[in-house]
N, CA, C and O atoms as a Maestro MAE file, in Angstrom:
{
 s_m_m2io_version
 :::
 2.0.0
}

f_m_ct {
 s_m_title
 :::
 protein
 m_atom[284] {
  # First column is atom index #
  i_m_mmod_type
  r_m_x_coord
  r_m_y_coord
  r_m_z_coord
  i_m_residue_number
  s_m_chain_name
  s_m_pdb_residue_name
  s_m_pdb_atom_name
  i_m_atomic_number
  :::
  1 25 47.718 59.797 -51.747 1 A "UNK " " N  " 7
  2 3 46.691 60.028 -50.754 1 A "UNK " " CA " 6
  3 2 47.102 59.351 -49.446 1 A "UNK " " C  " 6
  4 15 47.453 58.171 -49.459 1 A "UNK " " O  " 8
  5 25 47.071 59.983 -48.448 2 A "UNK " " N  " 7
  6 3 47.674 59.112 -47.303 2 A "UNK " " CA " 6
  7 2 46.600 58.500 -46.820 2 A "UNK " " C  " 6
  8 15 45.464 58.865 -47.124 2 A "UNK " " O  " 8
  9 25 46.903 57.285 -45.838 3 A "UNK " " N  " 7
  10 3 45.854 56.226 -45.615 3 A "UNK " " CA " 6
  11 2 45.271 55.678 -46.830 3 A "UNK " " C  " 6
  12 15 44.254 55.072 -46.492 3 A "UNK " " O  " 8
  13 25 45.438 55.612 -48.043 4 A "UNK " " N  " 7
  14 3 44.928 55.184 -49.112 4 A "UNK " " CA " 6
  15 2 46.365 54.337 -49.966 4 A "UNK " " C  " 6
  16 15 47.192 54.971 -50.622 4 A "UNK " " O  " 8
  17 25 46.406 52.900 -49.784 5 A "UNK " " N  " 7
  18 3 47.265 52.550 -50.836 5 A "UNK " " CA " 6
  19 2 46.269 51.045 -51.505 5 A "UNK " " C  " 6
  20 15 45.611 50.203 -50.894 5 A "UNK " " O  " 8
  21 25 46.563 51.232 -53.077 6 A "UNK " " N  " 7
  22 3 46.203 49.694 -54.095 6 A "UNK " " CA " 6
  23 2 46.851 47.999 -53.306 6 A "UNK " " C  " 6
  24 15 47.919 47.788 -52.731 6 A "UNK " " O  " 8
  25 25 46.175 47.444 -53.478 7 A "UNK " " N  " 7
  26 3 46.915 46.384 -53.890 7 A "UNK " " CA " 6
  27 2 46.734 45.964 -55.088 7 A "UNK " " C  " 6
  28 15 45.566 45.865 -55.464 7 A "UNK " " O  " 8
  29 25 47.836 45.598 -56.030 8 A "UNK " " N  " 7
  30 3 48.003 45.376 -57.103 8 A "UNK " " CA " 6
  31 2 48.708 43.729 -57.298 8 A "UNK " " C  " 6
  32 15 49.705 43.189 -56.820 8 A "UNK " " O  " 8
  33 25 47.567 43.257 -58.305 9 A "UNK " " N  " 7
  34 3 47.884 41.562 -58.157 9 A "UNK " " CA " 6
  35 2 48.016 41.137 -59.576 9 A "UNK " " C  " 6
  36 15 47.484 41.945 -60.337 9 A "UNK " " O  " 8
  37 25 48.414 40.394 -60.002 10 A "UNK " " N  " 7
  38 3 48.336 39.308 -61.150 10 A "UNK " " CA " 6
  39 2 47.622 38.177 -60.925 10 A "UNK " " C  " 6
  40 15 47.949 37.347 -60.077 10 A "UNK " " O  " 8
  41 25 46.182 38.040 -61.984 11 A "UNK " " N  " 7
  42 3 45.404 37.102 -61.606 11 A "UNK " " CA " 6
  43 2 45.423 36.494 -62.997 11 A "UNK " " C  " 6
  44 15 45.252 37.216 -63.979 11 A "UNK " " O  " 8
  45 25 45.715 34.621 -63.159 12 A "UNK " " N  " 7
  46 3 45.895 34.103 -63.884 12 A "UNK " " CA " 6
  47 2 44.408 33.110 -64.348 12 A "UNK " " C  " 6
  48 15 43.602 32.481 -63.662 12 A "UNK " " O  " 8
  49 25 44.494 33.270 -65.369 13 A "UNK " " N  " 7
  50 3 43.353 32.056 -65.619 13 A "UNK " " CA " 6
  51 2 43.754 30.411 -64.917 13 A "UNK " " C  " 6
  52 15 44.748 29.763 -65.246 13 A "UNK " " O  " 8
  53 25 43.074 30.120 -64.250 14 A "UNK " " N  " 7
  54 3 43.556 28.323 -63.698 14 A "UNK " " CA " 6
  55 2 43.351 27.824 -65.240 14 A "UNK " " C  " 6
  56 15 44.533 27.709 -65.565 14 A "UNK " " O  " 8
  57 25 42.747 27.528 -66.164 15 A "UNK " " N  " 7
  58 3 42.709 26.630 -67.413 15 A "UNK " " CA " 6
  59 2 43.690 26.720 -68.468 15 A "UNK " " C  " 6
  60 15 43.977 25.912 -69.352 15 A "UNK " " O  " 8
  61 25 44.281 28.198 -68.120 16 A "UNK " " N  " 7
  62 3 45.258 28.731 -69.561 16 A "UNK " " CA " 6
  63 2 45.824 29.657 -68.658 16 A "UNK " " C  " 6
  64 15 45.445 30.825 -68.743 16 A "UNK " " O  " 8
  65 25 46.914 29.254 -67.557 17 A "UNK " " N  " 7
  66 3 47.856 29.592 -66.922 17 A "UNK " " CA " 6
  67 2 48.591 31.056 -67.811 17 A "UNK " " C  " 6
  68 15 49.076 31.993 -67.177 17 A "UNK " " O  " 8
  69 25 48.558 31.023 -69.216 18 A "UNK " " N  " 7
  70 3 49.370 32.174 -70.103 18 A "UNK " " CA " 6
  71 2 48.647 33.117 -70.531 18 A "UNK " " C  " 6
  72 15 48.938 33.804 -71.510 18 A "UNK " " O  " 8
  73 25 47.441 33.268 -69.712 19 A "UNK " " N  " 7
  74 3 46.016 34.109 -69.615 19 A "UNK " " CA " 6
  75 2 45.970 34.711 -68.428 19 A "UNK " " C  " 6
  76 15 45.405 34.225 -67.447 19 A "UNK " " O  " 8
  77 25 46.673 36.013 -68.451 20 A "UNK " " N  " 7
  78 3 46.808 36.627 -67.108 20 A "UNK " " CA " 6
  79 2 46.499 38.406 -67.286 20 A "UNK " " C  " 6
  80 15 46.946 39.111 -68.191 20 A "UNK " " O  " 8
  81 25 45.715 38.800 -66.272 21 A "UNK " " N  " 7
  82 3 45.234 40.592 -66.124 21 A "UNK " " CA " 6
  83 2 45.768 40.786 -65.054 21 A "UNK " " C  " 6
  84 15 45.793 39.948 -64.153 21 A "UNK " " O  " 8
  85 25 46.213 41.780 -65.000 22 A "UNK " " N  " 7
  86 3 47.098 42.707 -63.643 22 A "UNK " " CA " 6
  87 2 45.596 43.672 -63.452 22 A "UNK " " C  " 6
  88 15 45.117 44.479 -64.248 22 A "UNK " " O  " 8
  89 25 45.114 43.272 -62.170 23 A "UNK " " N  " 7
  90 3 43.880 44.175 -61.135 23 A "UNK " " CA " 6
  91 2 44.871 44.933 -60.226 23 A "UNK " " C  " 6
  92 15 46.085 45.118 -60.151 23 A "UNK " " O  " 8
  93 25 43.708 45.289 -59.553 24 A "UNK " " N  " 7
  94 3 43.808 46.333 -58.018 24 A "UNK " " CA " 6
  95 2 42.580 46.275 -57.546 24 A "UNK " " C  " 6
  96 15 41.501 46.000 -58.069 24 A "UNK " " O  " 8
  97 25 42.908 46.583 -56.453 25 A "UNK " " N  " 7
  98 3 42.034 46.321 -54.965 25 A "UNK " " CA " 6
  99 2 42.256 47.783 -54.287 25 A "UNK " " C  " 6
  100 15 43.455 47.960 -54.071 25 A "UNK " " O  " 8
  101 25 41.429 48.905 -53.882 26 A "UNK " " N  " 7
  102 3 42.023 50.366 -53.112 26 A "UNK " " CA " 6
  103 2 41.722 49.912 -51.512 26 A "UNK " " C  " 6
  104 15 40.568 50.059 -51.109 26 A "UNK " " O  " 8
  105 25 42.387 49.554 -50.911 27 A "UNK " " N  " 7
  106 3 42.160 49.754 -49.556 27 A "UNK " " CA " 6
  107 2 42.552 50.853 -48.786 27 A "UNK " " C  " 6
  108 15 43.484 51.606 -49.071 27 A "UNK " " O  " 8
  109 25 41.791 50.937 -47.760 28 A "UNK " " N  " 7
  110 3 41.308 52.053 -46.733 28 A "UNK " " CA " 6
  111 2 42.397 51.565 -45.701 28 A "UNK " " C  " 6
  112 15 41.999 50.730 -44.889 28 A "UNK " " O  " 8
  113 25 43.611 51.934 -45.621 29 A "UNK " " N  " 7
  114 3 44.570 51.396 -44.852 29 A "UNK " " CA " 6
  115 2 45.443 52.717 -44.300 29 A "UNK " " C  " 6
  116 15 45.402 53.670 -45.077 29 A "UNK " " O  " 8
  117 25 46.155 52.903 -43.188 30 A "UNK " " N  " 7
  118 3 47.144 53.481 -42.544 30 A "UNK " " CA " 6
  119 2 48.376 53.830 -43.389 30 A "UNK " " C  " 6
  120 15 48.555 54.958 -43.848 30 A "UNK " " O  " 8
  121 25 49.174 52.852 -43.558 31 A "UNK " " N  " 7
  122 3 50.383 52.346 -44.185 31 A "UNK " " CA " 6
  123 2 50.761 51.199 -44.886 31 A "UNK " " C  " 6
  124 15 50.057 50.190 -44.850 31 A "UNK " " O  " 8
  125 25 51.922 51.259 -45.592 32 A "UNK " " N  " 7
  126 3 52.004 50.024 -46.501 32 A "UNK " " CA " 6
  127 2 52.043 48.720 -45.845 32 A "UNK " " C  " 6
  128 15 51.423 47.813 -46.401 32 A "UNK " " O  " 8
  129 25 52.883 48.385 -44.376 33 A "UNK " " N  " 7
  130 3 52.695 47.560 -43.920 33 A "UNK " " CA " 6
  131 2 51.105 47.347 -43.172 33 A "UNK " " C  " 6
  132 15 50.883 46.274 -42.610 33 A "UNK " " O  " 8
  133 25 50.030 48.430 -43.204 34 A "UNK " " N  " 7
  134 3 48.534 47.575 -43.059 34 A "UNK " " CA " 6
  135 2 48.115 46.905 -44.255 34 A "UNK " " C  " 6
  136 15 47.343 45.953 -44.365 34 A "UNK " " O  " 8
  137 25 48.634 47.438 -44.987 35 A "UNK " " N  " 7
  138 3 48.219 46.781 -46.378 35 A "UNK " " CA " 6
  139 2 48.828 45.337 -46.731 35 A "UNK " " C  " 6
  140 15 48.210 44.540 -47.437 35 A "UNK " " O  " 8
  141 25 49.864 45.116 -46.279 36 A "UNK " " N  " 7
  142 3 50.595 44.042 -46.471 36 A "UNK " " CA " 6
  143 2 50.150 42.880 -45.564 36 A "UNK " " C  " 6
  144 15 50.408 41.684 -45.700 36 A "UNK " " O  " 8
  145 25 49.488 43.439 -44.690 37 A "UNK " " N  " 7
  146 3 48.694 42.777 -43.590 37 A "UNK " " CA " 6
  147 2 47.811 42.405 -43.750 37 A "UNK " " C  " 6
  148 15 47.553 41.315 -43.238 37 A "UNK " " O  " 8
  149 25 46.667 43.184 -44.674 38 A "UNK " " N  " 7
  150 3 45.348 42.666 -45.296 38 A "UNK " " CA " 6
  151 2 45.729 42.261 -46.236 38 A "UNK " " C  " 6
  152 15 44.821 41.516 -46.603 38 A "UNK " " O  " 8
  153 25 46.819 42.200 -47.252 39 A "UNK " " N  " 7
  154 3 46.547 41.774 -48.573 39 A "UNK " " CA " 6
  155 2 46.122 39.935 -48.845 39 A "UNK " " C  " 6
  156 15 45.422 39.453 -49.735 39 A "UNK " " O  " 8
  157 25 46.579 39.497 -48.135 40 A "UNK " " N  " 7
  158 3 46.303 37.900 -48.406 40 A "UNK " " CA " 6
  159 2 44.705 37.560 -48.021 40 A "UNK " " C  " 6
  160 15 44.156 36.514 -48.365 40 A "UNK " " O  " 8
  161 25 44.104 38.539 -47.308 41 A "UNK " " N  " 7
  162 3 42.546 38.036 -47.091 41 A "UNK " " CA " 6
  163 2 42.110 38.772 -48.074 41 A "UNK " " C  " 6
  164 15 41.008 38.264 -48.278 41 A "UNK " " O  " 8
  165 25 42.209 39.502 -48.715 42 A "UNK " " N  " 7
  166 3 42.323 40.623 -49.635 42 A "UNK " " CA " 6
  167 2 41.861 39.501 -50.320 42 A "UNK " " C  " 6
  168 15 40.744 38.987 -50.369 42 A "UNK " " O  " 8
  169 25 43.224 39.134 -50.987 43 A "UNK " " N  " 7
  170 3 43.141 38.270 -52.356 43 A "UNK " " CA " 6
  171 2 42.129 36.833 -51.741 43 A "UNK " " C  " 6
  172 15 41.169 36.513 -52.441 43 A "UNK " " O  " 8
  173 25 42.280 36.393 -51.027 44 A "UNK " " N  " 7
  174 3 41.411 34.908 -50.306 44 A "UNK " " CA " 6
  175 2 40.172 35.264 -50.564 44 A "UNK " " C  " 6
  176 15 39.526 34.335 -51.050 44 A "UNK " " O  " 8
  177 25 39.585 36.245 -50.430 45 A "UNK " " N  " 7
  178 3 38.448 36.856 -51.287 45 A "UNK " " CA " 6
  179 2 37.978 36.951 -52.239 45 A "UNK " " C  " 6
  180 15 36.928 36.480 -52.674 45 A "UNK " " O  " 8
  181 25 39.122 37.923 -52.903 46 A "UNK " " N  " 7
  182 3 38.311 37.826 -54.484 46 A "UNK " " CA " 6
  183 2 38.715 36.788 -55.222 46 A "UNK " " C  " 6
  184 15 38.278 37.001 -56.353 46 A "UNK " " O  " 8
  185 25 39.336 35.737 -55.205 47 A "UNK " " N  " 7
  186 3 39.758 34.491 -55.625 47 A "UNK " " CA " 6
  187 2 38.314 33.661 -55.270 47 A "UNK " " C  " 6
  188 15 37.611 33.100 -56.110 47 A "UNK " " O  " 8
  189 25 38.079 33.724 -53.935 48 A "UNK " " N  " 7
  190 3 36.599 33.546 -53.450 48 A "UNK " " CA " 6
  191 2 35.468 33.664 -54.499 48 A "UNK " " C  " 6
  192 15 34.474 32.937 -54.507 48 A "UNK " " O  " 8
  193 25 35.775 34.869 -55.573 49 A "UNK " " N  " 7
  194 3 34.554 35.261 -56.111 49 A "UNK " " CA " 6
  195 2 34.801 34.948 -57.408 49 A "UNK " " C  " 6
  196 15 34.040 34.872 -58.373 49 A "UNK " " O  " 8
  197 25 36.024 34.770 -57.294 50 A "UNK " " N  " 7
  198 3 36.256 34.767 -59.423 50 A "UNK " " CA " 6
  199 2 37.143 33.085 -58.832 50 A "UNK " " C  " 6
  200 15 38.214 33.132 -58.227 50 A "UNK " " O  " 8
  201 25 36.462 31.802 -59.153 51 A "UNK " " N  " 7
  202 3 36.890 30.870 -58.994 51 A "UNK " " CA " 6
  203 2 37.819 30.348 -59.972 51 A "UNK " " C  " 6
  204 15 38.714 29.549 -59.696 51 A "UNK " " O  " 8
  205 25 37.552 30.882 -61.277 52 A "UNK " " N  " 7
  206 3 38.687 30.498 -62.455 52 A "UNK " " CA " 6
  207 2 39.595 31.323 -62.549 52 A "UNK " " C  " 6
  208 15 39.587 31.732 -63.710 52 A "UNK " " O  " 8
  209 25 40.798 32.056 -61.666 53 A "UNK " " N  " 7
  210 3 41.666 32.469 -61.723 53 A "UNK " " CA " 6
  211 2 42.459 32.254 -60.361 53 A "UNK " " C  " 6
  212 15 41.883 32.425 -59.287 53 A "UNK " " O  " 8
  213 25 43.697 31.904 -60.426 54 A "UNK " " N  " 7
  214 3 44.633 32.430 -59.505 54 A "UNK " " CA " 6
  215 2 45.671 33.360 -59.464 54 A "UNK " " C  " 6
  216 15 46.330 33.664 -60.458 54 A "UNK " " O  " 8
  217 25 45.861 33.881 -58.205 55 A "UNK " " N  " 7
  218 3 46.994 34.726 -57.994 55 A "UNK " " CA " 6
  219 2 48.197 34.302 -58.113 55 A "UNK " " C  " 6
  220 15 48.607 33.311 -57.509 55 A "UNK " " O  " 8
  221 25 49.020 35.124 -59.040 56 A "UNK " " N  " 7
  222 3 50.545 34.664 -59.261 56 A "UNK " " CA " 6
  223 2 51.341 35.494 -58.531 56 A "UNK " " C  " 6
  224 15 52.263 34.962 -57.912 56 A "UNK " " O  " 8
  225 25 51.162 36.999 -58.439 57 A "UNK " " N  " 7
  226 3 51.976 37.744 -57.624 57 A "UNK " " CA " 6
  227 2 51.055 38.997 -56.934 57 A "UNK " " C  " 6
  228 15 49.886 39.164 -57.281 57 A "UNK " " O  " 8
  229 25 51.596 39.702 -56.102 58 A "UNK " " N  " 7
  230 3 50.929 40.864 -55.524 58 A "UNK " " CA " 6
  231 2 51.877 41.536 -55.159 58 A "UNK " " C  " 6
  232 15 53.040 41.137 -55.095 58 A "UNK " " O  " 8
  233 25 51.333 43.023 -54.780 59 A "UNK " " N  " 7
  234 3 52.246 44.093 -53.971 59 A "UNK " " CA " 6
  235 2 51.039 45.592 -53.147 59 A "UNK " " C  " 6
  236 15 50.005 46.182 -53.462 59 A "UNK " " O  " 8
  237 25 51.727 45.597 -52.355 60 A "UNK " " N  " 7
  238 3 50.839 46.730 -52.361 60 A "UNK " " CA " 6
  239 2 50.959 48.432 -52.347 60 A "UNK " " C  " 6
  240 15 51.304 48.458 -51.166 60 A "UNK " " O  " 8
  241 25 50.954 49.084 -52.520 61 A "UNK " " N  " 7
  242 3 51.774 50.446 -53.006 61 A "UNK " " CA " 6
  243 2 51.175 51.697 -53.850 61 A "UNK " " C  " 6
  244 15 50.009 52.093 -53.851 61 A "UNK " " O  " 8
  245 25 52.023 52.091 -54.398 62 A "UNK " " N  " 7
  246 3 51.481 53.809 -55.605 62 A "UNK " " CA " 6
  247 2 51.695 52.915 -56.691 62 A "UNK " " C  " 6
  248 15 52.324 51.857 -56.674 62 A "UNK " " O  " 8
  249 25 50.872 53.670 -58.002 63 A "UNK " " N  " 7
  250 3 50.146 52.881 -58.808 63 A "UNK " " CA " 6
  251 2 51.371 52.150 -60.169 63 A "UNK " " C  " 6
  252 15 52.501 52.577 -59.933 63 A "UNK " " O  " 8
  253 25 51.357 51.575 -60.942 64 A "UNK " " N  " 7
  254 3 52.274 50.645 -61.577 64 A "UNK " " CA " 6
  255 2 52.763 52.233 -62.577 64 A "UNK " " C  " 6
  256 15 52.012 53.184 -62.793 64 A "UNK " " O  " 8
  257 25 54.359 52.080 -63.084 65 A "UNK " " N  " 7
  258 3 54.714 52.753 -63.760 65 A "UNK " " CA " 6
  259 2 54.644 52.321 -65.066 65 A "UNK " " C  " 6
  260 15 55.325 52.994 -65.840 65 A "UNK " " O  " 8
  261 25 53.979 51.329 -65.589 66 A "UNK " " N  " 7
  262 3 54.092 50.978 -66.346 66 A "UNK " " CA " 6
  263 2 52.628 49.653 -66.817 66 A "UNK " " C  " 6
  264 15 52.282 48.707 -66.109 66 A "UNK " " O  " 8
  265 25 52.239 49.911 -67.733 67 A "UNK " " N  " 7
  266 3 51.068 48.948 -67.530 67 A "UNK " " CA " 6
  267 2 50.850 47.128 -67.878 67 A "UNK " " C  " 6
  268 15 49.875 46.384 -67.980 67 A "UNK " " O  " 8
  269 25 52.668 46.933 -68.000 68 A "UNK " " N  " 7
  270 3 52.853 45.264 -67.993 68 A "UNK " " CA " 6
  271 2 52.096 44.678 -66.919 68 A "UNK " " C  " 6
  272 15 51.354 45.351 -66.205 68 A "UNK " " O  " 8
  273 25 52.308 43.126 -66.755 69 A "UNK " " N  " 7
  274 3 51.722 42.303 -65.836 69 A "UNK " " CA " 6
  275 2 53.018 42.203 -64.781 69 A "UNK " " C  " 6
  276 15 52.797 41.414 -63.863 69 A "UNK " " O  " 8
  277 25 54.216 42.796 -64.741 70 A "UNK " " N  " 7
  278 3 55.017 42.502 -64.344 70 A "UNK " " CA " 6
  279 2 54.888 43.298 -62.518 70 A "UNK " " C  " 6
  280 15 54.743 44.489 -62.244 70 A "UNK " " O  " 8
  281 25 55.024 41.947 -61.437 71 A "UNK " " N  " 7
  282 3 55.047 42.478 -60.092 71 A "UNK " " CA " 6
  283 2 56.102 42.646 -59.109 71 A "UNK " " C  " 6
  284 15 55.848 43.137 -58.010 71 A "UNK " " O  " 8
  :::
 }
 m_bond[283] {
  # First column is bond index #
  i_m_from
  i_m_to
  i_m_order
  :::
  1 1 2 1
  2 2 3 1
  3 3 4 2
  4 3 5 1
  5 5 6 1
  6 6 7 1
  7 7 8 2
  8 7 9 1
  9 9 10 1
  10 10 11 1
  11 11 12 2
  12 11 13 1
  13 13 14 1
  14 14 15 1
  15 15 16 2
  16 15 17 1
  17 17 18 1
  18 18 19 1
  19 19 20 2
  20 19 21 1
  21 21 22 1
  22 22 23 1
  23 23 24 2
  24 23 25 1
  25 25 26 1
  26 26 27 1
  27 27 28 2
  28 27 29 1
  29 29 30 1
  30 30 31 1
  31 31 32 2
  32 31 33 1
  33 33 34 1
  34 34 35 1
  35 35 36 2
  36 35 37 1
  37 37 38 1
  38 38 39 1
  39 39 40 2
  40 39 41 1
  41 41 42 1
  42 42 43 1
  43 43 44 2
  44 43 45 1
  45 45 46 1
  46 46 47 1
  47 47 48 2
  48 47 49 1
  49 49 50 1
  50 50 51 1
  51 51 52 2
  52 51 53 1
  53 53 54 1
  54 54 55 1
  55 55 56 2
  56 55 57 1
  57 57 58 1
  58 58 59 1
  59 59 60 2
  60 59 61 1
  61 61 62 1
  62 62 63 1
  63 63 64 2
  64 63 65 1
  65 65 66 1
  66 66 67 1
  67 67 68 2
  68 67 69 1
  69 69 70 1
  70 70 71 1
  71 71 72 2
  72 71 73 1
  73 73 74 1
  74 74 75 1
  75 75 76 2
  76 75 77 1
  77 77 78 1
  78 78 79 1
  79 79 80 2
  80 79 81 1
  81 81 82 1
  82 82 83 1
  83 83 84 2
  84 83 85 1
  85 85 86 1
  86 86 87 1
  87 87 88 2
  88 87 89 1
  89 89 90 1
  90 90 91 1
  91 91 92 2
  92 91 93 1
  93 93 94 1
  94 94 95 1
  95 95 96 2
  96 95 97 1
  97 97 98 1
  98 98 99 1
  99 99 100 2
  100 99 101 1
  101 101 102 1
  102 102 103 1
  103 103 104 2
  104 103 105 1
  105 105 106 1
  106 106 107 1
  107 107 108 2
  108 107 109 1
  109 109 110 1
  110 110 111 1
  111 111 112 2
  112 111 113 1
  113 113 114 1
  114 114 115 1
  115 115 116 2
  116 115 117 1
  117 117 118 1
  118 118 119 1
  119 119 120 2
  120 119 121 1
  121 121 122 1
  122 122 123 1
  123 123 124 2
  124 123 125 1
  125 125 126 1
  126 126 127 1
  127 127 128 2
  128 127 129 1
  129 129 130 1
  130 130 131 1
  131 131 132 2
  132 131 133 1
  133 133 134 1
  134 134 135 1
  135 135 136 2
  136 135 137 1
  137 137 138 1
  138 138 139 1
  139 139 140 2
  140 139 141 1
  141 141 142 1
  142 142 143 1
  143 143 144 2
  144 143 145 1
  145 145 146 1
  146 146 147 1
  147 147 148 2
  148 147 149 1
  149 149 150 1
  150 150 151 1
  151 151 152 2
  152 151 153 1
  153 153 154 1
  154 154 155 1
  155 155 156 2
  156 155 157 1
  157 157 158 1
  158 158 159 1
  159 159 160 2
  160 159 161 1
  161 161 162 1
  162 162 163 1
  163 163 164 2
  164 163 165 1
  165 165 166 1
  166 166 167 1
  167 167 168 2
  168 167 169 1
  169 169 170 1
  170 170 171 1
  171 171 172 2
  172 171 173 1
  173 173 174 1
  174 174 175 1
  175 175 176 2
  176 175 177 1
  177 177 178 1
  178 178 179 1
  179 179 180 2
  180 179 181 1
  181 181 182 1
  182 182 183 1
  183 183 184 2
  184 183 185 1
  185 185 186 1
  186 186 187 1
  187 187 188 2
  188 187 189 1
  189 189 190 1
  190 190 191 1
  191 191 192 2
  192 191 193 1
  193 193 194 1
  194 194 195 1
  195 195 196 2
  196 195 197 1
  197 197 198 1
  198 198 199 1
  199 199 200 2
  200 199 201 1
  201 201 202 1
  202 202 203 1
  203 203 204 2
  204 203 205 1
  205 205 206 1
  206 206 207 1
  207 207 208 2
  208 207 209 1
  209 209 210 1
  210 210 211 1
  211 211 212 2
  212 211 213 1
  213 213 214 1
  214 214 215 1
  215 215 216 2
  216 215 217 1
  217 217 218 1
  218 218 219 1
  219 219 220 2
  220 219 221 1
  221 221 222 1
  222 222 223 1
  223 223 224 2
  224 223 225 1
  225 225 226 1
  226 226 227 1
  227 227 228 2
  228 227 229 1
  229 229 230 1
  230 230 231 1
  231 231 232 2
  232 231 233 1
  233 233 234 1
  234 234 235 1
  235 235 236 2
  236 235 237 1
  237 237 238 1
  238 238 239 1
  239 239 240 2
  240 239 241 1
  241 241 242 1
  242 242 243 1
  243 243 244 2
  244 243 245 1
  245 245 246 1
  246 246 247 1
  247 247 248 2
  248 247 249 1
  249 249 250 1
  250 250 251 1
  251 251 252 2
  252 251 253 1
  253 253 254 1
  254 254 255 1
  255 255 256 2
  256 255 257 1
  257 257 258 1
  258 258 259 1
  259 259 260 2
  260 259 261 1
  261 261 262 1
  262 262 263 1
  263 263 264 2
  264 263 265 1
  265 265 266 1
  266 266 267 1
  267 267 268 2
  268 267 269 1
  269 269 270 1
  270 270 271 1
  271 271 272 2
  272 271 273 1
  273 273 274 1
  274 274 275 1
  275 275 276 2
  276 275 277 1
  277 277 278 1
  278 278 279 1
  279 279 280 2
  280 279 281 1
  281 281 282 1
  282 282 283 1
  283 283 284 2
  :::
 }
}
């Protein structure tokens, strides 16, 4: 979809670091570099909202080929 790309993150439990879900975020963006541009307030956000997890990695792009945690 143009103007439409995920950001796709790995969010870790802070208590049990080896407790980790691969999300997405759809932003309403131009191109990959707007996305790369919002992604850190992006995540400063929902980290904001879910206080027991942190972010280990991100990207932003077309959707995972594969459904590991791997970024």
């Amino acid at each position: 979809m143009p103007g439409f790309f995920f950001l796709y993150f790995t969010a870790c439990m802070t208590n049990s670091p080896d407790t980790c879900e691969a999300r997405r975020l759809a932003l309403d963006v131009a191109d990959a570099r707007a996305c790369q541009h919002v992604a850190q307030p992006q995540l400063a956000r929902w980290v904001g909202t879910h206080p027991d997890y942190r972010i280990t990695g991100w990207r932003c792009g077309a959707p995972l080929r594969d459904p590991g945690t791997r970024i």
